[in-house]
C-alpha positions in Angstrom: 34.8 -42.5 55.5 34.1 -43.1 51.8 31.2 -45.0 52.7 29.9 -42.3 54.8 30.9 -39.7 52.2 28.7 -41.7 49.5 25.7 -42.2 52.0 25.1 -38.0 52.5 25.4 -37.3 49.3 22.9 -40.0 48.4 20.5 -38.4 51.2 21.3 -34.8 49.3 20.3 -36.3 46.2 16.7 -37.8 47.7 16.3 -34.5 49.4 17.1 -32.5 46.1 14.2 -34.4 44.2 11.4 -33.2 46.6 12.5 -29.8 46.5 9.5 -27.4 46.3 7.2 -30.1 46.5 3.9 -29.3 48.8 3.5 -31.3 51.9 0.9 -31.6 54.5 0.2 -33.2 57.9 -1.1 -36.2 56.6 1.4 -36.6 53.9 4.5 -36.9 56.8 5.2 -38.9 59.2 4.2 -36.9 61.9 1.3 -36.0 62.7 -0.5 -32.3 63.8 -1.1 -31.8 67.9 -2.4 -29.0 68.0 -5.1 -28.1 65.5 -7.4 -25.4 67.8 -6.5 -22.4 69.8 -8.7 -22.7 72.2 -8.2 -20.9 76.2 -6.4 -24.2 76.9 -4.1 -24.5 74.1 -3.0 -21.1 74.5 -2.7 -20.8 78.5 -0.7 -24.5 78.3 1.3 -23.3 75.2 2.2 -19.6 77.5 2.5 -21.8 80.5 5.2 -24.3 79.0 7.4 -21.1 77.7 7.0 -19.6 80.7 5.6 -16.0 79.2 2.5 -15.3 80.6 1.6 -11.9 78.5 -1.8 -11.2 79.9 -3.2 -10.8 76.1 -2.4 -14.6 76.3 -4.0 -15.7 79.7 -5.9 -13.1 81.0 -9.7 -12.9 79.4 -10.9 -9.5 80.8 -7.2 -8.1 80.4 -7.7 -9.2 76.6 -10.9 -8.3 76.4 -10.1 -4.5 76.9 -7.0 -4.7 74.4 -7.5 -4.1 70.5 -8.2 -7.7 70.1 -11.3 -7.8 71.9 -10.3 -11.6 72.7 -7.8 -13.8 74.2 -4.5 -14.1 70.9 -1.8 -17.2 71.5 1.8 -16.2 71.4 3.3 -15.8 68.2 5.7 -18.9 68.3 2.1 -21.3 68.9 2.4 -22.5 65.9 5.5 -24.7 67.2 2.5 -26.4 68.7 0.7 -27.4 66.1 3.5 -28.9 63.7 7.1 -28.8 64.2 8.6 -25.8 61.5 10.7 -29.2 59.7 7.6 -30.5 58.2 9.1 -31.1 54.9 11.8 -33.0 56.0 9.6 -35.9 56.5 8.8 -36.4 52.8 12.3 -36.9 51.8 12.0 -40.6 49.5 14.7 -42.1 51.7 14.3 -45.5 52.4 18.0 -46.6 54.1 17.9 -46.9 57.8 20.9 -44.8 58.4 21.4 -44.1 62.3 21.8 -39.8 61.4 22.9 -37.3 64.0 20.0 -34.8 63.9 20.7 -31.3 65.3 17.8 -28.3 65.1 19.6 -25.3 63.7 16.8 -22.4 64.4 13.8 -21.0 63.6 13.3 -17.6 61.5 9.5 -16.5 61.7 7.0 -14.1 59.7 4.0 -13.5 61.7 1.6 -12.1 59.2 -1.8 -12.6 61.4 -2.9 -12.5 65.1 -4.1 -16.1 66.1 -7.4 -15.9 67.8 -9.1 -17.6 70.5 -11.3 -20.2 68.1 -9.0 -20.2 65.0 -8.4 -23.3 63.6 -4.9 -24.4 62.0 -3.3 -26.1 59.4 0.1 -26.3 57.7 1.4 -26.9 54.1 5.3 -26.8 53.5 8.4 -27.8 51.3 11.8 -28.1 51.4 13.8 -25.1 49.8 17.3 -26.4 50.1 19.0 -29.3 51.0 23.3 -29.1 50.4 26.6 -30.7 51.6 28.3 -28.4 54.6 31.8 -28.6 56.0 32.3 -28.6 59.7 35.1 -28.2 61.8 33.7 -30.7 64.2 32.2 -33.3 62.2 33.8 -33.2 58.9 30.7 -32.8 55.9 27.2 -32.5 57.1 23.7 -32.5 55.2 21.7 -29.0 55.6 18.0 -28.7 54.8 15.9 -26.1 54.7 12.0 -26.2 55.4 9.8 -23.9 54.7 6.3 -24.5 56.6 3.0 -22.2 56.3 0.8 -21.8 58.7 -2.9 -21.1 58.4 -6.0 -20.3 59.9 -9.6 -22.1 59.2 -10.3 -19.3 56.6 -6.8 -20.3 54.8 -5.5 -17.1 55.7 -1.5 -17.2 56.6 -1.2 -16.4 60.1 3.0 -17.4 60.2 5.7 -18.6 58.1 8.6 -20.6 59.3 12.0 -21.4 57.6 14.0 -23.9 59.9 18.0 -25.3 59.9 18.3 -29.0 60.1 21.4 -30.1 60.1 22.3 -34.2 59.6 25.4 -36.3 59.9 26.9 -39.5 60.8 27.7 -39.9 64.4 31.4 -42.1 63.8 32.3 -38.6 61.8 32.5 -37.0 65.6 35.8 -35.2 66.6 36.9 -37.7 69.3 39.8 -35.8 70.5 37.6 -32.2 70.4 35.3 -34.5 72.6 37.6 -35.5 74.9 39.1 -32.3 75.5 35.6 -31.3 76.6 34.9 -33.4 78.5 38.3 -33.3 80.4 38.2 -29.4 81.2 39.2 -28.2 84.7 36.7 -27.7 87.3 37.5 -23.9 87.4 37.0 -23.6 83.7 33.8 -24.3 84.1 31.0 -22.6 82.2 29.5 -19.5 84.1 26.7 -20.2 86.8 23.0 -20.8 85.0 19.9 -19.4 86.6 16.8 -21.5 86.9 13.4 -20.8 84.6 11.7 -20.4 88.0 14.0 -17.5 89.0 14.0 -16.1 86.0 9.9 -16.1 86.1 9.9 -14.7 89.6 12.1 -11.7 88.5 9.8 -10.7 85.9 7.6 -8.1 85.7 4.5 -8.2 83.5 4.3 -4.2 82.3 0.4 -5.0 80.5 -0.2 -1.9 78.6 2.7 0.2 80.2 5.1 1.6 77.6 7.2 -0.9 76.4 10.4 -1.1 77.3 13.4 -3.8 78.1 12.8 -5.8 81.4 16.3 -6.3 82.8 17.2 -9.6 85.4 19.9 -9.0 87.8 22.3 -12.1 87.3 23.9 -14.0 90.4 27.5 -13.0 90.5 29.8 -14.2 88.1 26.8 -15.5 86.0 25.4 -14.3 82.7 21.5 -14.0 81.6 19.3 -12.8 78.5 18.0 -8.9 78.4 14.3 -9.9 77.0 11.6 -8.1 75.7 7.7 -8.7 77.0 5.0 -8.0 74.2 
């Protein structure tokens, strides 16, 4: 465990030095998918989250609204570059088989995105720290900051991610197997499909706004949600 101990604070200490430092698309080791948001992009983008806001996919619904043009979803820029850009630029060079769990997402919106814009992204790591956890014992957090903006370099959204990283052997084997050997009838309550969920839906356009409640199967439990 020593061993492990010494490799994540190592990895803290890489991720420390880069702290603040500006990165881009083609400074990381991804690389940017989306980069236009065009009909397309948007209607797949509202297609694959399943909210079809007509400001999103409807043209002459759009057309009438204070945009004047088709706008993607706020969250679109998940399509164009994952919101742990940063992470990418950390100057570690051991192969080390981490555990890599997404932690969130808080967003700024600052700008509509328009049919036509074209995006980039700049971003940096703000923090990067040792965390305990009951589960798996001390754990590396980082925190990515990533900018969004349009062709005019205007910030259209702002995203400050979790990633948290740790060594797979530091696992809780008997928290593990106690999951894994619950009772049938302590299962976890019924789930209810994205297709069901989408058929239940109403779209309200320009009504007033107001909370769109689902009616659960019994015994099972689903999200109150609002629709833009």
């Amino acid at each position: 465990m020593a061993e492990s101990s010494d490799v994540l604070d190592e990895f803290v200490q890489a991720a420390q030095s880069v702290i603040g430092e500006v990165v881009t698309v083609q400074q990381s080791a991804t690389t940017q998918y989306n980069e236009e948001a065009t009909r397309d992009t948007i209607r797949h983008y509202a297609w694959g989250t399943t909210d079809l806001n007509p400001l999103w996919v409807n043209e002459e619904y759009a057309r009438r609204s204070r945009f004047g043009t088709i706008v993607a979803a706020p969250t679109f820029p998940y399509s164009v570059v994952l919101p742990t850009l940063p992470v990418y630029n950390i100057p570690f060079k051991k192969k080390i088989d981490f555990t890599v769990v997404f932690g969130g997402t808080t967003w700024d919106f600052h700008r509509p995105i328009f049919c036509g814009d074209r995006l980039h992204a700049t971003g940096r790591l703000t923090k990067a720290e040792i965390k305990a956890s009951k589960t798996v014992g001390r754990m590396v957090s980082l925190t990515p900051e990533t900018l969004y903006f349009n062709q005019r370099n205007e910030l259209v959204a702002r995203g400050v991610s979790k990633q948290l990283r740790f060594l797979p052997q530091q696992s809780d084997a008997r928290k593990t197997s106690e999951l894994q050997g619950r009772k049938k009838d302590e299962a976890t309550p019924k789930e209810i499909s994205p297709e069901a969920l989408a058929e239940q839906a109403k779209r309200r356009g320009s009504s007033p706004p107001g909370p769109i409640r689902l009616q659960p199967p019994p015994g099972g439990v689903i999200p109150i949600f609002l629709c833009s």
